[in-house]
C-alpha positions as CSV (number, residue, x, y, z in Angstrom):
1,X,-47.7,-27.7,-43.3
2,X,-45.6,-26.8,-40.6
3,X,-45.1,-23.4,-39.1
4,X,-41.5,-22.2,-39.3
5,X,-40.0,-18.5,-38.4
6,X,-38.1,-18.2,-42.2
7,X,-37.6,-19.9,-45.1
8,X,-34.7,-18.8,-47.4
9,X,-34.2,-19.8,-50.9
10,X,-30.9,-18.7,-52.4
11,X,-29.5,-19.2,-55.9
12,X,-26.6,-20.9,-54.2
13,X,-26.0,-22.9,-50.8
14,X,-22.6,-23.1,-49.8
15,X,-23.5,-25.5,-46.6
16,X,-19.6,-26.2,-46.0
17,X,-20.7,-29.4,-44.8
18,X,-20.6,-32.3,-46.3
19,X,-18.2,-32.4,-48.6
20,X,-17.9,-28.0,-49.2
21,X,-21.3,-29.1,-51.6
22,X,-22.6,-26.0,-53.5
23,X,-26.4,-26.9,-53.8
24,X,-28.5,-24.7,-56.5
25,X,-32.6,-25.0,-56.2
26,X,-32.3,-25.5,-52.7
27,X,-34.0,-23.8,-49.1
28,X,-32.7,-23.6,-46.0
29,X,-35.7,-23.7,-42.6
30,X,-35.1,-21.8,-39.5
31,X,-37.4,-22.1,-36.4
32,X,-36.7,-20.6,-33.0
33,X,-32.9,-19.4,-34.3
34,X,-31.6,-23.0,-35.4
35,X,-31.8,-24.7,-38.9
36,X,-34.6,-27.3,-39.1
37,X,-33.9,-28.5,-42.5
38,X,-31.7,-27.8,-45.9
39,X,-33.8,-29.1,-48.7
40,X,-34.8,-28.9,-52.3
41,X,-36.8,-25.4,-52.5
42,X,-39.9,-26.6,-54.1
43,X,-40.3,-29.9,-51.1
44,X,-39.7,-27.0,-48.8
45,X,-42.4,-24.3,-49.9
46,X,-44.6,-28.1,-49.5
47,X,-43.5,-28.6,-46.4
48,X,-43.3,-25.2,-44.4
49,X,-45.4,-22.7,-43.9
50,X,-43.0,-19.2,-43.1
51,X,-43.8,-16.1,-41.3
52,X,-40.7,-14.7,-43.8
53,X,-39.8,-16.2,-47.1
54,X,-36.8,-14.6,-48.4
55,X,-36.2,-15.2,-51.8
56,X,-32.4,-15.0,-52.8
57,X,-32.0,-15.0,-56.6
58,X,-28.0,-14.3,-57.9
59,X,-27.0,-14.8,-54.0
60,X,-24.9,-17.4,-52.8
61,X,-26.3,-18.2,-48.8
62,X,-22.9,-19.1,-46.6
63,X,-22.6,-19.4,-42.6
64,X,-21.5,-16.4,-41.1
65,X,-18.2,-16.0,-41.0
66,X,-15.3,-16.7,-37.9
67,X,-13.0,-13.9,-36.6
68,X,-10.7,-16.1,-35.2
69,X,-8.4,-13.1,-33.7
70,X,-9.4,-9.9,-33.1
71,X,-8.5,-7.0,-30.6
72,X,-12.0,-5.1,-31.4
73,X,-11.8,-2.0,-28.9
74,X,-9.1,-1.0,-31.0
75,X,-11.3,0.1,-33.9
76,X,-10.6,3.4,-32.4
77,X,-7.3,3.3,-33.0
78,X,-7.6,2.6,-36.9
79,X,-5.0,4.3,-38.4
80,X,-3.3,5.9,-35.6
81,X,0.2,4.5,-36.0
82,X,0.4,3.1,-39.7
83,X,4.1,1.7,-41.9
84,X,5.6,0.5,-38.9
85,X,7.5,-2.3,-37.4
86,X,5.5,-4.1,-34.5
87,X,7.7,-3.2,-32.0
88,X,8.2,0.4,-33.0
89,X,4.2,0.7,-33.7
90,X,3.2,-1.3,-30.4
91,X,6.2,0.0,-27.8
92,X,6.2,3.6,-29.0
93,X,2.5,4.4,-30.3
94,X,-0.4,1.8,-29.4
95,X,0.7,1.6,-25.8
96,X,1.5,4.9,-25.0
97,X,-1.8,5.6,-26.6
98,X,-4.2,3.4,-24.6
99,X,-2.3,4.3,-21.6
100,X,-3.6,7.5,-22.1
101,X,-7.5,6.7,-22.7
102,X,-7.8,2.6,-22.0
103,X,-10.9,2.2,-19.2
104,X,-14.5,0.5,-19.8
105,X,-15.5,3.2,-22.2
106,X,-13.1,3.0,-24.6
107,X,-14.0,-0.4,-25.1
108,X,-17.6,-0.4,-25.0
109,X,-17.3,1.9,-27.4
110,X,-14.7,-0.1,-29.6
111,X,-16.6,-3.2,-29.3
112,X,-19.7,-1.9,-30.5
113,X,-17.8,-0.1,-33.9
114,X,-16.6,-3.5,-34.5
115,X,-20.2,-5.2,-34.2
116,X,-21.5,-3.0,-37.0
117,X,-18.2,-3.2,-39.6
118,X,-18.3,-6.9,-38.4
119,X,-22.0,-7.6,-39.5
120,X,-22.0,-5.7,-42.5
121,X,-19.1,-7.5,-44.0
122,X,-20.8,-10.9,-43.1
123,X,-18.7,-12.2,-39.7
124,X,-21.1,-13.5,-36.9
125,X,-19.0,-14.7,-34.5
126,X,-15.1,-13.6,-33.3
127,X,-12.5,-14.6,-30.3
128,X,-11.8,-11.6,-28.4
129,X,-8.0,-10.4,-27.4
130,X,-8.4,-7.2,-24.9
131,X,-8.9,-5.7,-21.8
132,X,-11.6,-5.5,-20.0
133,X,-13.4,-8.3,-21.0
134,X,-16.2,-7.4,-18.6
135,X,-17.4,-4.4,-20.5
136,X,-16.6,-6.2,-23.7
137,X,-18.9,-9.2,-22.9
138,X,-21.3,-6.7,-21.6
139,X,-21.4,-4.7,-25.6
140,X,-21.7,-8.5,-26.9
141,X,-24.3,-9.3,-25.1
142,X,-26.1,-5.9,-25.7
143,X,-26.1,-6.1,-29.2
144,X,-26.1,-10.5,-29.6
145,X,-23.2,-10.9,-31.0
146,X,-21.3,-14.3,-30.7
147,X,-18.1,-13.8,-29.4
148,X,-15.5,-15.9,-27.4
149,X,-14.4,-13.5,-25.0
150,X,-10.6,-13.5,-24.2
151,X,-9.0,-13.0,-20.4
152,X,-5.8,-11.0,-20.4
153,X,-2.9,-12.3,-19.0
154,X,0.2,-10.0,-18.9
155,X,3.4,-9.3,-16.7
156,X,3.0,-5.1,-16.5
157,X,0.2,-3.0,-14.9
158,X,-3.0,-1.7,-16.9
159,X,-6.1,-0.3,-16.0
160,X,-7.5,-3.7,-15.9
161,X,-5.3,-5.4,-13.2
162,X,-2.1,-4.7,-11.3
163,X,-0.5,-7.7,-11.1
164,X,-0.4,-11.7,-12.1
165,X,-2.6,-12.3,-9.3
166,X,-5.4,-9.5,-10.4
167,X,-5.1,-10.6,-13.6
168,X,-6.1,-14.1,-12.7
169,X,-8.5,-13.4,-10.1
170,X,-10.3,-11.1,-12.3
171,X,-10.3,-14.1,-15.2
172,X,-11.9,-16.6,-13.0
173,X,-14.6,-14.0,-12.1
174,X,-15.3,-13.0,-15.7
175,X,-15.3,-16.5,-16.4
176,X,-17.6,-17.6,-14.0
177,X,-20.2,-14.7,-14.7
178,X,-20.4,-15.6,-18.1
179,X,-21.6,-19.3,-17.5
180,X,-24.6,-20.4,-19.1
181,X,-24.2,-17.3,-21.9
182,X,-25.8,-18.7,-24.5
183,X,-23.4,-16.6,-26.8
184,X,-20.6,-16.2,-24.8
185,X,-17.5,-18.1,-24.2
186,X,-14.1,-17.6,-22.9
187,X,-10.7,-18.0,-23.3
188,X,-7.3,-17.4,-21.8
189,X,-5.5,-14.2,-24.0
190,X,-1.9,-14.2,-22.9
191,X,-0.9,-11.6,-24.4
192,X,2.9,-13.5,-26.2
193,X,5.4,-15.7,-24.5
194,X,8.0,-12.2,-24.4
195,X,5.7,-10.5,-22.0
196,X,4.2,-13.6,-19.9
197,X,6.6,-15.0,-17.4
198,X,7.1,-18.9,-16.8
199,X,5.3,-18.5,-13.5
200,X,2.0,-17.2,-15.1
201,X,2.4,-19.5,-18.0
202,X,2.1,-23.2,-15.6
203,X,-0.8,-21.4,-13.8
204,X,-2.4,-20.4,-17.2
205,X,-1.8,-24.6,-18.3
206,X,-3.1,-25.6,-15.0
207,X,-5.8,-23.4,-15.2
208,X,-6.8,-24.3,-19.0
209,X,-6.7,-27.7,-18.2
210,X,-8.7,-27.3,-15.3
211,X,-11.5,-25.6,-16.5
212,X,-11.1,-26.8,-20.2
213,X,-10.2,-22.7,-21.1
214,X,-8.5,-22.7,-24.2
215,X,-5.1,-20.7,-24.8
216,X,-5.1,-17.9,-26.9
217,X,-1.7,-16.5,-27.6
218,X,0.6,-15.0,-30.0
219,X,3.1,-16.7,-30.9
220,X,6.3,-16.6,-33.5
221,X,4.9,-13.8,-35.0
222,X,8.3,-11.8,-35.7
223,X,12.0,-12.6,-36.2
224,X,13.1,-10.3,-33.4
225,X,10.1,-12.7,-31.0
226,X,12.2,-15.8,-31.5
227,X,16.0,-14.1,-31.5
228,X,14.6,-12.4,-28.4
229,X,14.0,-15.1,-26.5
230,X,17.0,-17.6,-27.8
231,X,19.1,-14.9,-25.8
232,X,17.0,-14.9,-23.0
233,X,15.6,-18.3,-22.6
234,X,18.3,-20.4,-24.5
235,X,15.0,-21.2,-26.8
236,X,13.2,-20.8,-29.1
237,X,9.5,-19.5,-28.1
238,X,7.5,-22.7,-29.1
239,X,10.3,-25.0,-27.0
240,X,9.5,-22.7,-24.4
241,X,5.9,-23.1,-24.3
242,X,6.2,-26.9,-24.8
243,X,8.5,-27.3,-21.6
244,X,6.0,-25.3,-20.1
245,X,3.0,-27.8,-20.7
246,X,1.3,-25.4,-23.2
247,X,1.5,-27.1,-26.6
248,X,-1.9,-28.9,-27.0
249,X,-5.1,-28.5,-28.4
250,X,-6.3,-25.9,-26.3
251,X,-3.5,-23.5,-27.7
252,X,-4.5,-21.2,-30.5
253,X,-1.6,-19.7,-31.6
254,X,-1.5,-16.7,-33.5
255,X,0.5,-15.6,-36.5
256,X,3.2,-18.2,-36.8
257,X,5.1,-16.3,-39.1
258,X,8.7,-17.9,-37.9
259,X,8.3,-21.9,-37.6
260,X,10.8,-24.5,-39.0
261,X,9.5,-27.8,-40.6
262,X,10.1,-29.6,-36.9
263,X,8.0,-26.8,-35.3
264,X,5.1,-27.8,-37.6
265,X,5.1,-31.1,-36.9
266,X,4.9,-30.5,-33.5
267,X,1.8,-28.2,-34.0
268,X,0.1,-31.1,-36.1
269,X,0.9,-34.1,-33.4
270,X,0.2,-32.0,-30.8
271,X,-3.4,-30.7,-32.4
272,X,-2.8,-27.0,-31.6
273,X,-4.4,-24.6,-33.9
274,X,-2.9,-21.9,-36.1
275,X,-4.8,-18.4,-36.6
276,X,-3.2,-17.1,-39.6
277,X,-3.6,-13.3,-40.1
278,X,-2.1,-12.4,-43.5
279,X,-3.0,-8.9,-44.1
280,X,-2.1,-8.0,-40.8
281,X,1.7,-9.7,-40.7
282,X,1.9,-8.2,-44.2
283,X,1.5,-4.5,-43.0
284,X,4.1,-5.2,-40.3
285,X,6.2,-6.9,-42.7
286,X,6.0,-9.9,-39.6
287,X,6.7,-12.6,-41.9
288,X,4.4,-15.2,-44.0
289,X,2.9,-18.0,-41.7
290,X,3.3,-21.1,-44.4
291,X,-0.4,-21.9,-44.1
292,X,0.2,-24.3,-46.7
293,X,2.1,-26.3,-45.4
294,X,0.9,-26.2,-42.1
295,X,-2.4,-27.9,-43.7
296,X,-0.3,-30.6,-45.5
297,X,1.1,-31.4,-42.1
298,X,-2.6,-31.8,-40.6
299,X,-2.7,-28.5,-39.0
300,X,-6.0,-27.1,-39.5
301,X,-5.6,-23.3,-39.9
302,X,-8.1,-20.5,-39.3
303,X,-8.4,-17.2,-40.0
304,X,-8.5,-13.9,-38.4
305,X,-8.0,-9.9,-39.0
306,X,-6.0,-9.0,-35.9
307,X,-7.1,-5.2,-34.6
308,X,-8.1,-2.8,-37.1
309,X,-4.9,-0.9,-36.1
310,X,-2.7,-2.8,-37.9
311,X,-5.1,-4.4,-40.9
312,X,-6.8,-2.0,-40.9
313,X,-10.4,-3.2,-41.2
314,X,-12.0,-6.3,-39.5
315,X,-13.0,-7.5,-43.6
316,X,-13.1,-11.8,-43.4
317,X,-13.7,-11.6,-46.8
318,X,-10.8,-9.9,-47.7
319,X,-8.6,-11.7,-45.8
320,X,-9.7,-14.6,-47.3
321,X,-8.8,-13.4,-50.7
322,X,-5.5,-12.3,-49.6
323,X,-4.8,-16.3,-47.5
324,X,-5.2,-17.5,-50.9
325,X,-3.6,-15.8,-53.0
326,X,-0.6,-15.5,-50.1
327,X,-0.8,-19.1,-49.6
328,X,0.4,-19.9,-53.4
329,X,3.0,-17.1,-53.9
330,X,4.6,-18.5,-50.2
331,X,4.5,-22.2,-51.2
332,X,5.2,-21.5,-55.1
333,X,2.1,-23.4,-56.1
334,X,-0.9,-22.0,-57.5
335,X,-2.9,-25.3,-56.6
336,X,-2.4,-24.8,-52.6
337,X,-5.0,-23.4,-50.6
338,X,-7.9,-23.5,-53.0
339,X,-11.2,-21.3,-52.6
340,X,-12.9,-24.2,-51.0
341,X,-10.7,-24.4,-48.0
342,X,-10.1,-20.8,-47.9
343,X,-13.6,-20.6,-47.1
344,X,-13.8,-23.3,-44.5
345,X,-11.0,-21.9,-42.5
346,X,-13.0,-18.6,-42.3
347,X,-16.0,-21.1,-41.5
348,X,-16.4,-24.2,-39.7
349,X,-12.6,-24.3,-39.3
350,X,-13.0,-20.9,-37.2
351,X,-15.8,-22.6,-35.2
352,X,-14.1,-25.1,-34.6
353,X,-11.2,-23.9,-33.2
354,X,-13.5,-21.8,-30.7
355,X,-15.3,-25.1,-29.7
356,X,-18.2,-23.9,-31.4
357,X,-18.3,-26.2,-33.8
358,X,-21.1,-28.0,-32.9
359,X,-23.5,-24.6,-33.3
360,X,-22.3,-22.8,-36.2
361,X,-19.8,-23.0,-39.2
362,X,-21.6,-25.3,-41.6
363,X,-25.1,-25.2,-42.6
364,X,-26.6,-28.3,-41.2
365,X,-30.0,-29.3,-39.1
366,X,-29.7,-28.7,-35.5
367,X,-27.0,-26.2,-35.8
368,X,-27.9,-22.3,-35.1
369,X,-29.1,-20.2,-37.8
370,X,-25.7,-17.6,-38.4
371,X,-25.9,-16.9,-41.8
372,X,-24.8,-14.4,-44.6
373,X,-26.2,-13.9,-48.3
374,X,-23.6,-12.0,-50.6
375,X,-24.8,-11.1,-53.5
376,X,-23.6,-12.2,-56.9
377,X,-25.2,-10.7,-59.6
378,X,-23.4,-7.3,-60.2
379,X,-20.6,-6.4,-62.9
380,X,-18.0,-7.5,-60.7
381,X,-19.0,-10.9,-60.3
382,X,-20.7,-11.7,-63.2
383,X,-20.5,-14.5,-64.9
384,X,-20.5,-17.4,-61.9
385,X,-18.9,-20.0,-62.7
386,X,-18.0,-21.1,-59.4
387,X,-19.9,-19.4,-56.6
388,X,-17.0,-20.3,-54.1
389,X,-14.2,-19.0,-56.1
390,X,-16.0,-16.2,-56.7
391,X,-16.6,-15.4,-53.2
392,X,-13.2,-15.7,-52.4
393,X,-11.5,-13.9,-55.5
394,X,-13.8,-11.0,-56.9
395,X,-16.7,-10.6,-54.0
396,X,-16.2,-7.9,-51.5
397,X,-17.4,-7.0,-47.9
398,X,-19.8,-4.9,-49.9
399,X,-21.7,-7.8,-51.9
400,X,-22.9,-9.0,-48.4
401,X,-26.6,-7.6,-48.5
402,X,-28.2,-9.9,-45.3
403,X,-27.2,-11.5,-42.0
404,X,-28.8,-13.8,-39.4
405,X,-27.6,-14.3,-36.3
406,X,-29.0,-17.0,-34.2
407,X,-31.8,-16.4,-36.3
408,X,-32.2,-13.2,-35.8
409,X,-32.4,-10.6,-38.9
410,X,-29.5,-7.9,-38.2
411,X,-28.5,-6.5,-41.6
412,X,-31.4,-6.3,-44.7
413,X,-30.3,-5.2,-48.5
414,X,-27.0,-4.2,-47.0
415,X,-28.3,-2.0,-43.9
416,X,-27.9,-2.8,-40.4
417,X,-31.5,-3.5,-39.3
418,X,-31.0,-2.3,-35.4
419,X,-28.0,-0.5,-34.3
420,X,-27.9,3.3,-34.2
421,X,-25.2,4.0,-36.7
422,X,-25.1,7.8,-36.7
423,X,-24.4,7.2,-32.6
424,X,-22.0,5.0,-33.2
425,X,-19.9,7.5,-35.8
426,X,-20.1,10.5,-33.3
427,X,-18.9,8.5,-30.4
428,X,-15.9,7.1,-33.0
429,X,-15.1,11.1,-33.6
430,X,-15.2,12.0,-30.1
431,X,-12.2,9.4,-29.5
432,X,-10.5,10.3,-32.8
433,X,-10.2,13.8,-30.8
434,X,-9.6,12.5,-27.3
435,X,-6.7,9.9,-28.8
436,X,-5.1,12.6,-31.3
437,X,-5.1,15.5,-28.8
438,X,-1.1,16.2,-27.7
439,X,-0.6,14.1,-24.7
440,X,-0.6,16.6,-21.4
């Protein structure tokens, strides 16, 4: 027999790959944090010999899931500026606000909220949108998290950088410290074409293209966006970006809400990806992104939660009920976006746009061992008759009862196995007092 780390046997494998199978009566092996094999249970108990056999019955065993968008420091802003427009709640409360208390702290301590919501409610792995990115790769790499983290690009003066040129010089050095991260990744965050000038957008493309750096961005994500810059630029925001060399497949392009059937073919032909946020654009009243037909076109959509200050939790598998359900009441047919590719969008679709598809989104030998069990057996998701639709339309955040990341045990029968939670809280309630206080 061979000697393996774990051996899990769950009532249901949803290995995404191939074909979105759903295997019953099958194991999955995990040595030194990657899967060795996905088998029938009973060759497997023959075969390995585990330090930890987990036995899984009335779970359904998934890869952990992709936060494709996410502005994590602002965890501790949850709630602080709620039934607003974006402009209003961005212009007149969220920047005012971190003005006030935005530094390293605040985001280590952000960060490391997130990690704990975002592994109790099954997400291994997110792409990063703030400042600071040192201190936030810093918390990720504290608590091994997977993250891509994001390097802010943006025309006005924060605590992080200055000017254009601090704000680039300070990417390429975050960048190169976090080589070799096993991980760690980055990205390019421009922060939207309306507050990135034309000059910082053809160094960003010659700098992506340079150092293979994707581009993430938001993009058409209100009315008042695209009006906005018709009067300024003569055009429309994606024409801008696309005369500006920026519409390829290193552009992740978040929200979307605004786009006209041409706009989506040039998306597809041009490979870019699409991070569709529902709950988030619904809050804001944004718009709908038309995920739907986005994925007729050949798009391939992903998902993400935005900042917990306008969703306002960081729950994948919530948002993946409400892409689904939004998807049919946008496109008027209750056959689009079906449980199955609701799932790999928050899956291998999310690794894939974060280049890390060839470590994690599937189940499959070779790949790293990120995975989630969510449990299946209570009154609220009883009977199974499909363990994928049921993930996706009755499970919550709270049916996820363990996680694995790279292998590594960090939430058992629904309890984060090694983070100091209580810690966590009182640091949350010392910045509830320091962001609500009246500003001097």
């Amino acid at each position: 027999m061979h000697r393996i780390d774990l051996l899990i046997e769950p009532e249901w494998l949803l290995a995404i790959e191939p074909d979105d199978a759903v295997l019953s009566g099958h194991a999955v092996a995990v040595d030194g944090g990657a899967i060795v094999a996905v088998l029938p249970a009973a060759q497997a108990r023959e075969r390995y010999d585990a330090a930890e056999h987990v036995r899984l019955p009335g779970h359904a065993l998934l890869p952990g899931l992709v936060n494709s968008h996410v502005h994590n420091p602002m965890t501790l802003m949850r709630g602080i500026a709620d039934d607003l427009p974006l402009m209003v709640w961005l212009k007149e409360h969220i920047w005012p606000a971190e003005a006030r208390v935005l530094g390293p702290q605040f985001v280590r301590d952000g960060v490391e909220l997130a990690i704990a919501e975002m592994l109790l409610g099954g997400t291994t792995c997110c792409s990063e949108h703030y400042f600071f990115p040192d201190a936030i790769a810093d918390t990720y790499r504290k608590h091994g998290f997977r993250a891509m983290v994001g390097l802010p690009v943006i025309d006005f003066a924060t605590p992080w950088a200055a000017n254009p040129d601090q704000y680039f010089d300070k990417a390429l050095t975050v960048h190169a410290d976090l080589a070799g991260e096993p991980l760690l990744s980055t990205c390019f965050v421009p922060h939207a074409p309306y507050t990135v000038n034309d000059d910082s957008m053809r160094r960003l493309r010659e700098l992506s293209e340079k150092l293979d750096l994707r581009v993430h961005m938001h993009v058409h994500e209100t009315a008042q966006e695209v009006d906005e810059s018709l009067q300024q630029y003569g055009q429309r925001p994606l024409a801008r970006l696309q005369a500006l060399g920026l519409i390829n497949e290193r552009l992740l392009a978040v929200h979307m809400t605004q786009l006209t059937s041409a706009e989506i073919e040039l998306c597809a032909s041009n490979k870019v990806t699409v991070i569709h946020c529902p709950e988030s654009n619904l809050k804001l009243a944004s718009g709908f992104c038309p995920v739907a037909q986005l994925q007729q076109a050949g798009v391939q959509p992903t998902l993400g939660t935005d900042g917990a200050a306008s969703n306002n939790d960081l729950d994948m598998i919530g948002e993946m009920r409400s892409a689904g359900l939004l998807a049919k009441a946008v496109s008027g047919n209750p056959a689009a976006m079906p449980a199955r590719q609701v799932l790999r969008m928050a899956t291998l679709q999310g690794a894939r746009a974060l280049g890390m598809d060839g470590a994690i989104g599937s189940i499959e030998p070779g790949k790293r061992a990120d995975l989630i069990a969510v449990d299946l057996s209570g009154v609220s998701t009883q009977p199974v008759y499909d363990p994928v639709s049921q993930l996706v339309y009755a499970a919550s955040r709270d049916h996820v009862r363990q996680v694995w990341l790279d292998g590594r045990r960090r939430v058992r029968d629904g309890e984060l196995v090694d983070m100091d939670v209580q810690d966590i809280l009182e640091r949350a309630r010392t910045w509830h007092g320091r962001i609500s206080a009246p500003a001097a």
